[in-house]
C-alpha positions in Angstrom: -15.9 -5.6 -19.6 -17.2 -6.8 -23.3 -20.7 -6.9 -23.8 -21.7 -10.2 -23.8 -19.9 -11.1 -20.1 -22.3 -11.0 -17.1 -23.5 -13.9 -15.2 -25.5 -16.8 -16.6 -28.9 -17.1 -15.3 -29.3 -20.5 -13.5 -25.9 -21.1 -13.6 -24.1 -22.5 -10.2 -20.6 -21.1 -10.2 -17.8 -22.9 -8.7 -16.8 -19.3 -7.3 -18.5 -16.0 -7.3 -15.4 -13.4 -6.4 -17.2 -10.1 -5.0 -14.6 -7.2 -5.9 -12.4 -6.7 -8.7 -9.4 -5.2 -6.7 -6.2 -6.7 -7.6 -6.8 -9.6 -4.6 -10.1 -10.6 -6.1 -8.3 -11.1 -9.5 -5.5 -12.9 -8.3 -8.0 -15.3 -6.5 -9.9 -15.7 -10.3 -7.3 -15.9 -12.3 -5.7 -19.0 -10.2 -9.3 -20.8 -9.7 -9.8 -20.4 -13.9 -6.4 -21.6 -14.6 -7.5 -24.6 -12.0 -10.8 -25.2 -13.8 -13.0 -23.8 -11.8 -16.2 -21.6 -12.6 -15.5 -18.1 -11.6 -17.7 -15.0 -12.2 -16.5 -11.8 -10.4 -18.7 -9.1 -9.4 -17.7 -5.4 -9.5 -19.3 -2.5 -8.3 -17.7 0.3 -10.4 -17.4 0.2 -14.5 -14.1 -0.8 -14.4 -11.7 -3.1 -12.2 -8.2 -2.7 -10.5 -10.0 -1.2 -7.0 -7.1 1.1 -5.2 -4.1 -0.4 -7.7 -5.2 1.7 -10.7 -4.0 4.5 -13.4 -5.4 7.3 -13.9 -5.6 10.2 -15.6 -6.4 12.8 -13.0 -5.6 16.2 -14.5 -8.2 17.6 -17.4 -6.3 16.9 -20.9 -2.8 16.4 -19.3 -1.4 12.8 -20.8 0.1 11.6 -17.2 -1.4 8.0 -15.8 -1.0 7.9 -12.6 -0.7 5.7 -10.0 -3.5 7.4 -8.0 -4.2 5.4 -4.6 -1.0 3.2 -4.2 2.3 3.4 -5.8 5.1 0.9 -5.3 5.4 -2.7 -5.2 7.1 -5.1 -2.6 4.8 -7.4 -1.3 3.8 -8.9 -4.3 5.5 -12.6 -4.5 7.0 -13.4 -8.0 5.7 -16.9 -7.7 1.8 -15.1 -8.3 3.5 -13.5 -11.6 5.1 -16.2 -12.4 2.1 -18.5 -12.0 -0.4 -16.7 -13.6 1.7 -15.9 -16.1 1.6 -11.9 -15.9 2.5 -9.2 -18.4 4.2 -7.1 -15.8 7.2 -5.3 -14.8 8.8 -3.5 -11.9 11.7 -1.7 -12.0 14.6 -1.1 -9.2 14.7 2.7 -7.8 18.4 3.5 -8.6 18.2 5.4 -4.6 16.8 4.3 -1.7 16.2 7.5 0.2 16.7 11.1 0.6 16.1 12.9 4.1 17.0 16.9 4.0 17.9 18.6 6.8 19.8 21.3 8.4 22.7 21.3 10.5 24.8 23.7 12.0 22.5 26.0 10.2 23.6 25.2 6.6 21.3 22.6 4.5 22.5 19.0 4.3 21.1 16.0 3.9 21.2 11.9 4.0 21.2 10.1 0.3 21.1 6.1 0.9 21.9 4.9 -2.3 24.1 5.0 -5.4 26.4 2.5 -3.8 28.0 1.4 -0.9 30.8 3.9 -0.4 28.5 6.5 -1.6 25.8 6.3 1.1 28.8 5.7 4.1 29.8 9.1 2.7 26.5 10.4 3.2 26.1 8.9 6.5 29.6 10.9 7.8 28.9 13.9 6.4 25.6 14.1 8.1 26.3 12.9 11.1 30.5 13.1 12.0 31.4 9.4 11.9 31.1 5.7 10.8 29.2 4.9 13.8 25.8 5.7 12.4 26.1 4.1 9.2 27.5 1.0 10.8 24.1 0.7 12.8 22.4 1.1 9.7 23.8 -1.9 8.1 24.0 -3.8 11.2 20.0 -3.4 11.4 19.7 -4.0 7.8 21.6 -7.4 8.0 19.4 -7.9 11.0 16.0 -7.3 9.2 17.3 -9.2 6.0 17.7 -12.1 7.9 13.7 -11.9 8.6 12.9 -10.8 5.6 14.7 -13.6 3.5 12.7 -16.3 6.2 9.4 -14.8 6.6 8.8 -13.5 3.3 8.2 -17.2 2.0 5.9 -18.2 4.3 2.8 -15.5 3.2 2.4 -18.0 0.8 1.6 -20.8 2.8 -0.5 -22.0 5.2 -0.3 -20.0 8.2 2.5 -21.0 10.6 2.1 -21.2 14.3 3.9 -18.5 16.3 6.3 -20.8 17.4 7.0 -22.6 13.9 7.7 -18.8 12.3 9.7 -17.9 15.9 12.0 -21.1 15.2 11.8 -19.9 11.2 13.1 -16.8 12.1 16.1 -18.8 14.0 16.9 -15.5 15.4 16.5 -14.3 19.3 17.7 -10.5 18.7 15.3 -10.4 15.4 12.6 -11.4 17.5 12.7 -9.5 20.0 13.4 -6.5 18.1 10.8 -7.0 15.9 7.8 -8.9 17.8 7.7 -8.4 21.1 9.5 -5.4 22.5 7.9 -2.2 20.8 10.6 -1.2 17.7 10.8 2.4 18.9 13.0 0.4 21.4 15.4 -1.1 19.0 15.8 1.9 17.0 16.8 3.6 20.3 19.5 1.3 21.1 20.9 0.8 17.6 20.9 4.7 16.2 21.6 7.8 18.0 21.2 10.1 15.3 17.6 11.6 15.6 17.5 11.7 11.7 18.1 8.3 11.2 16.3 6.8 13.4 13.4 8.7 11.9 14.1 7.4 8.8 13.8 4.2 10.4 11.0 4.5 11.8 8.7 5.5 8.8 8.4 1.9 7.7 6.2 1.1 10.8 3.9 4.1 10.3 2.6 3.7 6.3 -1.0 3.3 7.0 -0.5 3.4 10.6 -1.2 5.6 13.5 1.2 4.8 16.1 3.9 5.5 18.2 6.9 4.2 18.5 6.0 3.1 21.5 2.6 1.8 21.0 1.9 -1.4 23.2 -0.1 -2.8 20.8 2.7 -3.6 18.6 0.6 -2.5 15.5 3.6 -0.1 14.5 6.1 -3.2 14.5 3.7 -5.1 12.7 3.7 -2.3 9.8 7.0 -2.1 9.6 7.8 -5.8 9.7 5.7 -6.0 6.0 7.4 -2.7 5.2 11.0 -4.7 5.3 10.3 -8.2 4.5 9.2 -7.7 0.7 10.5 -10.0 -1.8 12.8 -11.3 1.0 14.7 -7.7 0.6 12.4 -5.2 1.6 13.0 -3.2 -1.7 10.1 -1.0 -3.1 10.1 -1.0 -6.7 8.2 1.3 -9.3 5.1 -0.6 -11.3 6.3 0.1 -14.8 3.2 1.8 -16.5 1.8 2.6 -13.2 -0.1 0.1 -10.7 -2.9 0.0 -13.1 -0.6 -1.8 -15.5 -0.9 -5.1 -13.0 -4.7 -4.8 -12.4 -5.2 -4.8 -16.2 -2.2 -7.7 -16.4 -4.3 -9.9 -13.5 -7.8 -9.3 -15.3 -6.6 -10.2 -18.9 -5.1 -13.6 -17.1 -8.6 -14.1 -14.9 -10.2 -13.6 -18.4 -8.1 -15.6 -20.8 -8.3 -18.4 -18.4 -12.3 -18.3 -18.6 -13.6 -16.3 -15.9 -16.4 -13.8 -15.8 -15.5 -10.3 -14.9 -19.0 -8.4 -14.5 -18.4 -4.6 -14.0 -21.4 -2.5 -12.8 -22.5 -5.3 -10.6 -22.7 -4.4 -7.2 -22.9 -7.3 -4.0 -25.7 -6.4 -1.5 -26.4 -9.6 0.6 -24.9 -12.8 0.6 -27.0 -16.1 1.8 -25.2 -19.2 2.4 -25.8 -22.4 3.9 -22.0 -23.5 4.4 -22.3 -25.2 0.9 -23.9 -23.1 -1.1 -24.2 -19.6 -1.2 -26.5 -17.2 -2.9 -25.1 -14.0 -3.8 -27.5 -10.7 -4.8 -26.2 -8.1 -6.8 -27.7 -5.2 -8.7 -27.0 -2.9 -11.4 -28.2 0.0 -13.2 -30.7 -1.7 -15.1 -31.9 -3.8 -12.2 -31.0 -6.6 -9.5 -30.3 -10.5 -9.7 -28.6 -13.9 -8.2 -25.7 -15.7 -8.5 -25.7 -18.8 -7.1 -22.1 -20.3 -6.1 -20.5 -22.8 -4.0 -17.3 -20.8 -2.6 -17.5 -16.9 -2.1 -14.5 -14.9 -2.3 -15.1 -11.2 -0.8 -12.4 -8.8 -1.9 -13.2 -5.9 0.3 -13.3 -5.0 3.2 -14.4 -6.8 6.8 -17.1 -4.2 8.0 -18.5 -4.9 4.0 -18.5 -8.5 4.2 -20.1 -8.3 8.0 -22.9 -6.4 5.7 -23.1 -8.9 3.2 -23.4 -11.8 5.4 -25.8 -9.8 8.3 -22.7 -11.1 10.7 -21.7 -8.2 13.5 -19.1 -5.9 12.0 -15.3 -6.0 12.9 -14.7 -2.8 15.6 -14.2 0.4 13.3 -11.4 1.1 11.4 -9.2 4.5 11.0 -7.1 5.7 8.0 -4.1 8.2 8.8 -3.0 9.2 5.8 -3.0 12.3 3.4 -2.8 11.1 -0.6 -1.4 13.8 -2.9 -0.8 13.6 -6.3 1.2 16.1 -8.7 2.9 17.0 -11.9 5.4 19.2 -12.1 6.7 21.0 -14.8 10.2 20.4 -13.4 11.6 19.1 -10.2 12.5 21.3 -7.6 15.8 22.8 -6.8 16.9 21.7 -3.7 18.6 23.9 -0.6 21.5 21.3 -0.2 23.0 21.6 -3.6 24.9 18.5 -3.1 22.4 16.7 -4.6 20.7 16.4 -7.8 17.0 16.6 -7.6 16.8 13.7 -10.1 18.3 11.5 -7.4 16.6 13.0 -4.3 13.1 12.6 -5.8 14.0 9.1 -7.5 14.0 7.2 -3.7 11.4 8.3 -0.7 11.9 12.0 -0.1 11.9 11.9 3.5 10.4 15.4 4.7 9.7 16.6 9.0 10.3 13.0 9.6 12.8 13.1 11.8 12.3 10.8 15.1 11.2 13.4 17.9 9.3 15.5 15.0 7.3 12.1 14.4 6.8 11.6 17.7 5.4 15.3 17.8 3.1 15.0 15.1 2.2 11.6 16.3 0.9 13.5 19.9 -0.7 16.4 18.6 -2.8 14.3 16.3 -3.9 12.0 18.9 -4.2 15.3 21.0 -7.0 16.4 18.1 -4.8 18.3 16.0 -3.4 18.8 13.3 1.1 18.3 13.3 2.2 21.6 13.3 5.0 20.0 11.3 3.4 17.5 9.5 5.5 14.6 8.3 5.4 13.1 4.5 7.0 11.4 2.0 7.7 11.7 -1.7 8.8 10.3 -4.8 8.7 10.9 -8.2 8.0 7.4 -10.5 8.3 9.2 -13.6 12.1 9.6 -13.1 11.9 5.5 -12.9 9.4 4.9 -15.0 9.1 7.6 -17.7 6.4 5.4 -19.7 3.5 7.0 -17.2 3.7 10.1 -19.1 2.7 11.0 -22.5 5.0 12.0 -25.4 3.3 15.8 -24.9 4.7 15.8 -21.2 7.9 13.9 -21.7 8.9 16.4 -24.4 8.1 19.7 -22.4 10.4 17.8 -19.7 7.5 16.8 -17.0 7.9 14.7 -14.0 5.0 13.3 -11.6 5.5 13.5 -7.6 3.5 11.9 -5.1 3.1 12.4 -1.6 2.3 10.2 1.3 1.2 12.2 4.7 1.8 10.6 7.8 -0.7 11.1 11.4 -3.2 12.1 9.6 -6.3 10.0 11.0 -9.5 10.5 10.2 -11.0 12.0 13.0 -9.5 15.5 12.3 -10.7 15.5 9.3 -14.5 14.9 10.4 -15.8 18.9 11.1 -15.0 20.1 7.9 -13.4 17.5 5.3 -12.6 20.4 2.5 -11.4 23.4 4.8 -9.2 20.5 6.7 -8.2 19.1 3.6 -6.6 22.8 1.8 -5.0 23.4 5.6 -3.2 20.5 6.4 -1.9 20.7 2.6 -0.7 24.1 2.3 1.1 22.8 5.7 2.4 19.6 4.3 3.9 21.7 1.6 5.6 24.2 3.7 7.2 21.4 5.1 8.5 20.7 1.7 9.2 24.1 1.0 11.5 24.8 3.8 14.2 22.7 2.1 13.7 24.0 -1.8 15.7 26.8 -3.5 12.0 27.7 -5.1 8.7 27.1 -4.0 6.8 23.8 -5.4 3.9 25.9 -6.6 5.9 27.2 -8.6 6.8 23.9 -10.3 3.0 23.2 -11.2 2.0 22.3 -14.2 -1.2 23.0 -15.4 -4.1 21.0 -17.1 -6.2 22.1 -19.8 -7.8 24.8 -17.4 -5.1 26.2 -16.6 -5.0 24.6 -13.1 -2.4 23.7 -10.9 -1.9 19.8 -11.5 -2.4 18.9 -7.6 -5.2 16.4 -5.9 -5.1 15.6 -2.6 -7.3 12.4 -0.8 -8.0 12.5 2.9 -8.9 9.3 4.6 -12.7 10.3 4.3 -11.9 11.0 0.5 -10.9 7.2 0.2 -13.7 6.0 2.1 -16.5 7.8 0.1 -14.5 7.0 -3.5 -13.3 3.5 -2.4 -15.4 2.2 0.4 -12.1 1.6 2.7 -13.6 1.7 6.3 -12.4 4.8 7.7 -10.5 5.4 4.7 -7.8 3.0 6.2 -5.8 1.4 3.5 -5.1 -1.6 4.8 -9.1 -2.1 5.4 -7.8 -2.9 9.6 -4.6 -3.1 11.2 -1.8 -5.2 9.9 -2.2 -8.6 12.0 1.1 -11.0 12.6 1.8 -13.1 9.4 1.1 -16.4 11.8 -1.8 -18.4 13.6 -4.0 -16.9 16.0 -7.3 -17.6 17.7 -9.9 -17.6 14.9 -7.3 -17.0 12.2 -8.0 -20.5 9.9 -5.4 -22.6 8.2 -4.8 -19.6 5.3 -6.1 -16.6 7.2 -8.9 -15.6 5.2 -12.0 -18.1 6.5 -14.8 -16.6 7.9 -16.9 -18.4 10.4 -19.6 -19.1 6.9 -17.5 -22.4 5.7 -17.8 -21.5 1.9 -17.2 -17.8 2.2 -13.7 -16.3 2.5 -12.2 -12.8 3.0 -9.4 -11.9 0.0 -9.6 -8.2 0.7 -6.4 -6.5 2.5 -8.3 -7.5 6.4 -7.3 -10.5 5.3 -4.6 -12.1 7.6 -1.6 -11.3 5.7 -3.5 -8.6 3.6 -2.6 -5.1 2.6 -0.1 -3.6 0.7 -0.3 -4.5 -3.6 0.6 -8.3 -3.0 -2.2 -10.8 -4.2 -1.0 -12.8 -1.2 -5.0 -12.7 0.0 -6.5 -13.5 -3.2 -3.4 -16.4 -3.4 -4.5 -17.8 -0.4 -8.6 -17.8 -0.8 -8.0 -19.0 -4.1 -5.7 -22.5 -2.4 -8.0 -22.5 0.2 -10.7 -23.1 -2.0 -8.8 -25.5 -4.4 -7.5 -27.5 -1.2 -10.9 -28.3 -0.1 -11.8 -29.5 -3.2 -8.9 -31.3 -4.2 -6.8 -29.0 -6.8 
């Protein structure tokens, strides 16, 4: 924030945008480019929310990408519209999944080309058959992805209008009304793969492949449809890189980004709304006729007085590293620059998920707990310094799956350094040297390591239950109380743009895209 922006005293805004997370910048940057009064209210000193860079390790020149790492969601239309200063860049492998067979190590590499990953697929598991199912399924999920994908930007279809979208009986099924541990079943045999498959609907979600909610098909239907491909691809300069892209647009365009401002209550009559806010030298108004609310449901319940949304659960362990080299791996087959490039698949196999899944639902922590990896700096080597790039450093992340909050609630540290050190073993099992020796070390000559429990993000970030997605994923169509864009409220002139936005989480901007057209709709853009 320079010093002169902060709000205007007696000033009516045409929008007052509470949160500068990436949605609530994507909302202001489109209103300001559409001539419209904007002044956005943060509560930390600095914006970007979850999708930020840091430097985490005590005089060690690494930004990281420290609460969410790869992008898919986010439409190229919102780049192209605003105009961004941002890049991705395609991971040059899909996936790597180690295991052990017929008590050698082995392993499953998708990527590197077509012939390369059949190879993969008969090596691991004896035949074409496998690997034939896989592309069978893709073809199958690309068919949804390619018709779906388009729609997050538009009104909200009914379900019928996105089922005769879809134009697809088999997709349907598959994927929205039979739970997708039952399609996996009948496409793959191979307990591997289908584990591999499975991961998609569990990011974020505690589930099992059974679940009759559905919440685990809805996960993984936003895990495949991305960019009408499903790819994941690496920030370049880390996820900060399109938070500070979205706030210099919001800015340039003539809106008000007020850091150290934090939203306490917000009044409305349906046209005009009243928004207080203090900060560390003292409290004030801003007076608006639209509200945007980047954050979460149970906040904006607080803001508003309204009755909160039922409680929300995280299931995720966060862990960020830097190596001083990769990691040899068991299955020398591969080169650790390739198996670290894609999502290192590790005790995600589908009965060991399914394991994990009950014993954390049973209150305890997977004996085998399930994770995945990758390393962005072997994509994107910008994220490090010229100091770690010359002594040959590489990040690695790691995303820890059942890990819900509850088990985390007698004693956050101790449960924290356990399920870690188990995570890790995990790991370990299928290196030629342990990780920890790997470690680099920051200027105190500790290990570069930092791990986030779901209570971690809800104390740092204010996620409800430290769940990333602020609620569970809800179908990308009309429902009972949903509104035209999926983000009204039942206060006319206030709107959710936060992730529990219909069509929210992930990196996508596809809330703040749609507050912001709801807004300009009304009003005639």
């Amino acid at each position: 924030m320079t010093a002169h922006e902060g709000p205007r005293t007696g000033r009516t805004y045409d929008a007052v945008v509470v949160g500068g997370g990436h949605n609530g910048l994507v909302a202001a940057a489109y209103l300001a480019r559409a001539g419209r009064s904007v002044l956005v209210l943060e509560r930390l000193g600095h914006t970007g929310g979850a999708a930020v860079s840091t430097r985490p390790f005590a005089g060690v020149d690494a930004r990281l990408s420290r609460y969410s790492y790869l992008v898919s969601l986010l439409p190229r239309k919102i780049v192209r519209d605003l105009d961004l200063d941002f890049r991705v860049r395609t991971r040059t492998v899909s996936s790597y999944t180690p295991a052990e067979r017929g008590g050698r190590p082995t392993g499953l590499l998708v990527g590197g080309g077509e012939q390369r990953t059949r190879e993969a697929f008969a090596r691991l598991t004896g035949s074409d058959r496998e690997y034939r199912a896989w592309r069978r399924f893709q073809a199958l999920t690309g068919r949804v992805a390619r018709r779906v994908f388009p729609t997050l930007t538009e009104p909200l279809p009914t379900r019928e209008e996105l089922r005769r979208r879809v134009d697809d009986e088999d997709a349907w099924r598959a994927l929205f009304e039979e739970p997708i541990g039952v399609a996996i079943e009948e496409c793959f045999t191979d307990d591997l793969v289908r584990g591999v498959v499975l991961t998609d609907a569990l990011i974020g979600t505690f589930a099992d492949a059974h679940d009759p909610s559905l919440k685990q098909n809805r996960c993984f239907l936003y895990h495949v449809i991305g960019g009408g491909t499903g790819a994941w691809d690496v920030p370049v300069g880390g996820m900060g890189a399109l938070t500070d892209a979205l706030a210099a647009a919001a800015r340039a365009a003539g809106a008000v980004i007020a850091t150290g401002h934090e939203a306490v209550r917000i009044d409305t009559d349906g046209r005009t709304a009243e928004v207080a806010y203090r900060t560390a030298g003292g409290q004030g108004t801003a007076v608006a006729r639209h509200v945007l609310v980047n954050a979460s449901p149970q906040q904006l319940a607080a803001l508003t007085g309204d009755d909160p949304p039922p409680p929300a659960e995280g299931a995720q362990l966060k862990v960020n590293m830097l190596l001083e080299r990769l990691p040899r791996l068991r299955d020398d087959s591969v080169d650790p620059r390739e198996a670290f490039a894609g999502t290192f698949h590790v005790a995600e196999g589908y009965e060991q998920l399914a394991t994990a899944y009950a014993q954390a639902a049973a209150g305890r922590l997977p004996a085998a707990p399930p994770s995945e990896i990758y390393c962005h700096s072997l994509t994107d080597p910008t994220v490090l310094g010229p100091g770690p790039t010359a002594l040959g450093h590489q990040t690695l992340t790691l995303f820890g799956l059942h890990a819900p909050a509850r088990l985390f609630a007698p004693d956050n540290d101790a449960v924290r350094e356990e399920l870690l050190a188990a995570t890790l073993a995990q790991l370990d099992a299928h290196l030629a040297e342990p990780l920890a020796d790997c470690l680099a070390t920051d200027a105190d000559g500790r290990p570069c390591i930092e791990a986030r429990t779901p209570l971690d993000l809800e104390r740092d970030l204010w996620l409800p239950g430290g769940h990333i997605f602020h609620r569970d994923l809800a179908w990308p169509y009309a429902q009972e109380g949903t509104g035209r864009w999926g983000v009204e409220t039942r206060h006319p002139n206030v709107l959710l743009c936060g992730a529990g936005a219909v069509r929210g989480g992930g990196v996508s901007g596809v809330p703040g895209h749609n507050a912001a057209m709801a807004v300009l709709e009304e009003h005639g853009a």
